[in-house]
N, C-alpha and C positions, 0 to 999 in steps of 0.2 A: 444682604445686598441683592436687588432685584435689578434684572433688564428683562427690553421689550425686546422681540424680533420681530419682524413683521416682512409676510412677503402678499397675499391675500387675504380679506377677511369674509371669514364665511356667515352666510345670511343669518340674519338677526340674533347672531352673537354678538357679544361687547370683550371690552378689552380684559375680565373678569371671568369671561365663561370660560376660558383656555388658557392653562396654567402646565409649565413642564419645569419640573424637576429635577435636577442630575445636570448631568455634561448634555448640553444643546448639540446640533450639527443640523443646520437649516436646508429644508428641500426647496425646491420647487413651488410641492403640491401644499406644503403647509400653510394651515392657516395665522393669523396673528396670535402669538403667545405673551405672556407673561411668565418671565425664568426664575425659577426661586433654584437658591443652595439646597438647601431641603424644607422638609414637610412642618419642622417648626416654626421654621422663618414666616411662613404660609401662615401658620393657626395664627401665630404670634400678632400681626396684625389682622388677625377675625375676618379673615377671606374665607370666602367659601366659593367654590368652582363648578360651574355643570363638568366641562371634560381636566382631566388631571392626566399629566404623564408621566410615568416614571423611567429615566433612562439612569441606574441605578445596579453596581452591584448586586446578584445575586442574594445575599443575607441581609446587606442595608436594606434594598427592595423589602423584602417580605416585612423588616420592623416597621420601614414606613407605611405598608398596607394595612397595617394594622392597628398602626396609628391614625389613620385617614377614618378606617371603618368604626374606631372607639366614639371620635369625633362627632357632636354630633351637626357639626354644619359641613361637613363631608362624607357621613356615612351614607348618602345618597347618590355621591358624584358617581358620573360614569369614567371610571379610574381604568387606564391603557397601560401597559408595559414593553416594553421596546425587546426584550428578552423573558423568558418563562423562567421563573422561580420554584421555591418548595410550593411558596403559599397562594401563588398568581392563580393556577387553575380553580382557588376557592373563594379568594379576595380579592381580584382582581376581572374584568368584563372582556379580555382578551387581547390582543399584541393590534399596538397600533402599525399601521399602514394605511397607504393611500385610499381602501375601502374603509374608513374609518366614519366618514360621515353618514352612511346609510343606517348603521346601529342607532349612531347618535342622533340622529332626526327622530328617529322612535323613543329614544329612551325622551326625548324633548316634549315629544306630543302626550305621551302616557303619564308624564311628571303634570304637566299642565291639567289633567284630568280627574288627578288626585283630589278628593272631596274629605277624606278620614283623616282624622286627628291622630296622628301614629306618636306625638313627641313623649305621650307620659305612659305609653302604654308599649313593652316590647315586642307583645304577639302582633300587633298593628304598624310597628317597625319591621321588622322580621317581612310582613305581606306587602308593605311597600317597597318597599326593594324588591321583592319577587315580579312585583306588578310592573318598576318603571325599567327594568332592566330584560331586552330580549330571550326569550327562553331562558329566562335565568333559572337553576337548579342548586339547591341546597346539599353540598354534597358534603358525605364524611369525608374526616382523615385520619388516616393510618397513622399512629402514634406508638409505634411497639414498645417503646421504651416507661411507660406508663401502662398501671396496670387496669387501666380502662381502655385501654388499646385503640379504639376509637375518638374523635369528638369532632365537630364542626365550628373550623376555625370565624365563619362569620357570626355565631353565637356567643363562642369567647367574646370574640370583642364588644358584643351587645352586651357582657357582664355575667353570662349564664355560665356558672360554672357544669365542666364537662358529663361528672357524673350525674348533674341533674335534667342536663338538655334532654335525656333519650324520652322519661319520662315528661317534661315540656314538653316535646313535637309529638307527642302521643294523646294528647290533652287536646291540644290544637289541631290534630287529626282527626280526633272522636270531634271537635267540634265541626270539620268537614271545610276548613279553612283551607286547609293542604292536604293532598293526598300524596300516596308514595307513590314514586318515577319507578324507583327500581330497586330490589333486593343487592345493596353489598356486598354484604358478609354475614356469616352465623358463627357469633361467640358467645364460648361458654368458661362460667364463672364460678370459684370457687363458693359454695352458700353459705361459709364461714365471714371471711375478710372481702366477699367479692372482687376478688383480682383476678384477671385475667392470665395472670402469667400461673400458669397451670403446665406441669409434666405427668405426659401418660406415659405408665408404665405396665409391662404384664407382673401379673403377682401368682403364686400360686393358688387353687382355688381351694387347697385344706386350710393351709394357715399363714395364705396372704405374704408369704415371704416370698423379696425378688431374685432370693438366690437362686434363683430356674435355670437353665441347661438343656440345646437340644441332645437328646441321648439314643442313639441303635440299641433296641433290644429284641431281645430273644425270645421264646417262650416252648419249654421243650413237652410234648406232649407224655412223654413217660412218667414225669413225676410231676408235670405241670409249672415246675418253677419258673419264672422272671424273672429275668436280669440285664445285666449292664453285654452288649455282644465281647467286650473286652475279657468279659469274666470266663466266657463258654470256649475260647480260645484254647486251642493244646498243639501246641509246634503249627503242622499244618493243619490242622481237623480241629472238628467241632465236638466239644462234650459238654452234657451237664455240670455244673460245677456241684449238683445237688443229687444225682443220683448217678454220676460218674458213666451216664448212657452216652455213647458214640450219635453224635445226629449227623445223618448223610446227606437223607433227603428233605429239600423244603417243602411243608404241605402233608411228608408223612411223618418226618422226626421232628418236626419244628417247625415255626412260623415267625415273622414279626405282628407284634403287638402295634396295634395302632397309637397306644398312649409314647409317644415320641420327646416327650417332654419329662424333666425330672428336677424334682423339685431338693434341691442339697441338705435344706433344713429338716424335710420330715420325710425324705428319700421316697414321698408319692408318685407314682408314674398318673401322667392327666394328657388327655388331646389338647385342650386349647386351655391357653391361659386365662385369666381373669385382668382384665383393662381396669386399671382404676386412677385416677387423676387426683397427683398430690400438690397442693399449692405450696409456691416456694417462698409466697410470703409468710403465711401461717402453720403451715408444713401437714394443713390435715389434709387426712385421703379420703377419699368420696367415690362412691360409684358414680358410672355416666350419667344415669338416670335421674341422681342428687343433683347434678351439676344446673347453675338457672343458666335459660339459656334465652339469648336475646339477637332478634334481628336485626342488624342494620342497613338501613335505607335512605336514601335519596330522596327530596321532597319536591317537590315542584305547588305552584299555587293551584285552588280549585276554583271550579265557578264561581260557588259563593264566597270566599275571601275575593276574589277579582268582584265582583259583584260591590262585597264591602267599601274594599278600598274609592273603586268608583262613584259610589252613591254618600259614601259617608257613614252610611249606616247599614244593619242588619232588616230581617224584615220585624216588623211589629207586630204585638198581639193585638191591638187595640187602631182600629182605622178611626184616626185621629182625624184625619183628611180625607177628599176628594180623592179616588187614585189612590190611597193608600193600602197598603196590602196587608189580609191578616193570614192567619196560619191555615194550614188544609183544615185542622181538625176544629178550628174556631166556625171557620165557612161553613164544614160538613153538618155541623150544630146547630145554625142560624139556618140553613137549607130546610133541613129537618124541622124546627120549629118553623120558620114561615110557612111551608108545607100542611103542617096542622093547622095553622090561621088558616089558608085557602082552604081548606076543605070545611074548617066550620063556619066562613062568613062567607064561603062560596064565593072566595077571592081568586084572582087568577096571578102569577109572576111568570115570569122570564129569566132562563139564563143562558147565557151567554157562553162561546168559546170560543178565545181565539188563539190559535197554534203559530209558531213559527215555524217551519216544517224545515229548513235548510240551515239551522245558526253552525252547525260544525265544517260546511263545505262555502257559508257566505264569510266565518273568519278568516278558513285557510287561505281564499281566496283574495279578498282586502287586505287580510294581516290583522293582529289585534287589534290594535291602535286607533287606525281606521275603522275597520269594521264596531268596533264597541261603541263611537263616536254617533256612526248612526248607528245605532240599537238604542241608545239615548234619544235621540231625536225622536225616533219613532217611539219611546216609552214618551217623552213629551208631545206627541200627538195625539197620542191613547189618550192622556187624559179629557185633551177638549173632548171627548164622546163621553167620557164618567161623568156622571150626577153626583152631587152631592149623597143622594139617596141610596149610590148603590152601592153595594158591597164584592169587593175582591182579593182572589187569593190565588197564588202559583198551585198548579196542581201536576203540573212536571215543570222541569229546568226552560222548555222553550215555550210554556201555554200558561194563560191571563184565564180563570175562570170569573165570570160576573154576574152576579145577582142582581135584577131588576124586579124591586117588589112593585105590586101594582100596576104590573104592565103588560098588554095583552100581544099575542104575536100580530096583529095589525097595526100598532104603536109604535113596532121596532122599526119604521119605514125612514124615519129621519138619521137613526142609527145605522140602520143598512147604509143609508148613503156616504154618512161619514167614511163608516168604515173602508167602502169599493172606495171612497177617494182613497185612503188609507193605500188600501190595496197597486191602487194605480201609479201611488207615490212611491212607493217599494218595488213594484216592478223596473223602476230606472236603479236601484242600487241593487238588484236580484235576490231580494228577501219575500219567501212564498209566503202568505197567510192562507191559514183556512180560518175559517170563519162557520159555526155551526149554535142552531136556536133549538132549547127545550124549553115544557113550558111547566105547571106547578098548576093545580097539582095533581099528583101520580102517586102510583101505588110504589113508593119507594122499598119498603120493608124494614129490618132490623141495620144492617148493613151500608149505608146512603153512598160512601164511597166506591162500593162495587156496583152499587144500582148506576152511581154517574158516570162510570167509566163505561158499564154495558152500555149505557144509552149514548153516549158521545160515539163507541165505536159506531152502533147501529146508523144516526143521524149522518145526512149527504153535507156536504159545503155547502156555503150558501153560493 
């Protein structure tokens, strides 16, 4: 059974974007809802929600989060919780209140922005979510009671089981999709059964038995014997129990021995025990050094997964298109050989650099959202200046490198222009270009991509 509340509705949502779950109690500042019993009632009829709220039991809460994020016409909703749970801080986007619309206006605008196919593919699930949801962070959870100790609950429910995910986000890290936020925790695991639930113990270090004992002893310089101080003991005074000598004084009849420790099985006196960790699943013992040991961390998305999700695509080997980008080492290849053409047809080229010199300080500034919106824009301006004919590749995170074959530095005059338009149009959103020309061809060497970064450092802006 569903009802409506409605007190205002917020701009260009519908009666479907705003769905609340659990026991209602209408404010004010609320916008119009749609009330479900719970999160079945909701799928049951194949609704899907931008905002969802859960006012919900502690434990019912978390199975419904979890329920929502298996989902797949809800694992994207921007899901609120009216109270914090186990599972809220990893599957849920944070406690709703009356600041609740600012998040959500972004998570709306970055959804809308979305170009990548993520439905049959989970590592492009996994980055969409990262992308339309604010600072969102893949964080682990503590699991003690399992002996993987760790896993991340918003993988579960994308179907990843636990012990596979670590290696998953490690895959999708080396592909440079996600990087790590932040070191966890460091566990370490048996290299038999790999569980985690591991007991350290001291052992002795003759023959590894825990029957160990700290113990006072003695050590009498007359006959040199060691022992237990209990044994040297006579009424009040001290004797050898081995050469029956009187010890008076410390340092001339006797000392203590440093080895303070005593081992019951093979009665060895030792300084430091031996650590060695036995699993209490498989019960083997291992030294520390045996043990594997693995990082856990926090992920957050990177450029180029933001990059991805936004374009749809990765870059290409192969510049299919106008505008189309190929790899450094494709470009540095093509450079190098057109380079040989100009010098044997006493050809001339042109290339190109354009920098963005401010993209870390113009997002902070706009916010993602926005700010990416125009980086777009201005990536679709770049193009009206490409030719067909030319060739381009990223050769850092903020700079467009471009190859002009057959173009002299007096032909770049129509280029130059675009560009300062370029320029002048970015000056209202405060995004810097530099703008710098070399020409072909030149004494590159063995090397091409240290010869062009010499020469872009050396080259003024235009």
């Amino acid at each position: 059974m569903t009802s409506i509340h409605s007190t205002s509705v917020a701009s260009n949502c519908y009666l479907s974007d705003f769905v609340w779950v659990g026991s209602y109690r209408e404010l004010s500042w609320h916008p119009e809802f749609e009330e479900f019993n719970s999160v079945e009632e909701l799928l049951e009829q194949g609704r899907s929600a931008e905002l969802i709220v859960l006012s919900l039991q502690a434990e019912e809460q978390d199975r419904c989060l979890r329920v929502l994020r298996k989902n797949d016409s809800t694992f994207l909703s921007h899901i609120l919780v009216c109270h914090e749970s186990a599972l809220s801080p990893y599957l849920a986007n944070g406690l709703w209140d009356a600041g609740y619309d600012e998040n959500f206006q972004i998570y709306q605008l970055k959804k809308q922005q979305i170009k990548l196919d993520y439905h049959d593919d989970l590592r492009y699930k996994l980055l969409t979510y990262l992308w339309c949801h604010q600072d969102a962070i893949l964080e682990p959870h503590s699991v003690p009671e399992k002996s993987y100790l760790y896993d991340y609950p918003l993988l579960r429910c994308f179907g990843i089981n636990p012990e596979e995910s670590f290696t998953w986000l490690g895959d999708l890290q080396k592909s440079q999709l996600i990087e790590k936020a932040e070191l966890s925790n460091r566990l370490r695991f048996c290299p038999g059964c790999h569980s985690g639930h591991l007991n350290y113990i001291d052992v002795c270090p003759q023959c590894h038995s825990i029957d160990t004992e700290q113990q006072s002893s003695l050590h009498c310089f007359n006959c040199g014997h060691v022992g237990a101080q209990a044994s040297f003991r006579k009424l009040n005074t001290l004797c050898c129990p081995n050469c029956l000598q009187n010890l008076r004084h410390i340092g001339v009849d006797y000392d203590r021995p440093i080895e303070n420790q005593h081992c019951n099985s093979c009665q060895t006196l030792f300084v430091d025990a031996v650590v060695e960790a036995k699993c209490l699943h498989c019960q083997l013992s291992s030294k520390l050094d045996d043990l594997h040991v693995r990082n856990v961390y926090s992920f957050k998305l990177a450029i180029p997964g933001r990059t991805l999700v936004r374009q749809g695509r990765s870059q290409s080997w192969f510049a299919l298109e106008p505008g189309e980008q190929m790899t450094s080492a494709q470009f540095y290849w093509l450079l190098d050989w057109q380079n040989k053409l100009a010098k044997r047809h006493h050809q001339t080229h042109s290339i190109l650099s354009i920098q963005m010199l401010n993209v870390d300080e113009f997002l902070a500034t706009e916010g993602e959202a926005k700010g990416f919106a125009q980086l777009d824009a201005l990536q679709e301006r770049l193009r009206s200046v490409i030719r067909v004919t030319d060739a381009c590749s990223n050769y850092t995170r903020d700079g467009l490198l471009m190859l002009l074959p057959m173009t002299e530095m007096s032909q770049l005059k129509s280029i130059y222009n675009k560009l300062f338009d370029l320029k002048e149009l970015q000056s209202a959103s405060k995004i810097e270009l530099s703008v710098k020309a070399l020409t072909l061809p030149a004494d590159i060497g063995e090397n091409v991509g240290e010869w062009l970064t010499d020469q872009l450092v050396k080259a003024k802006s235009i």
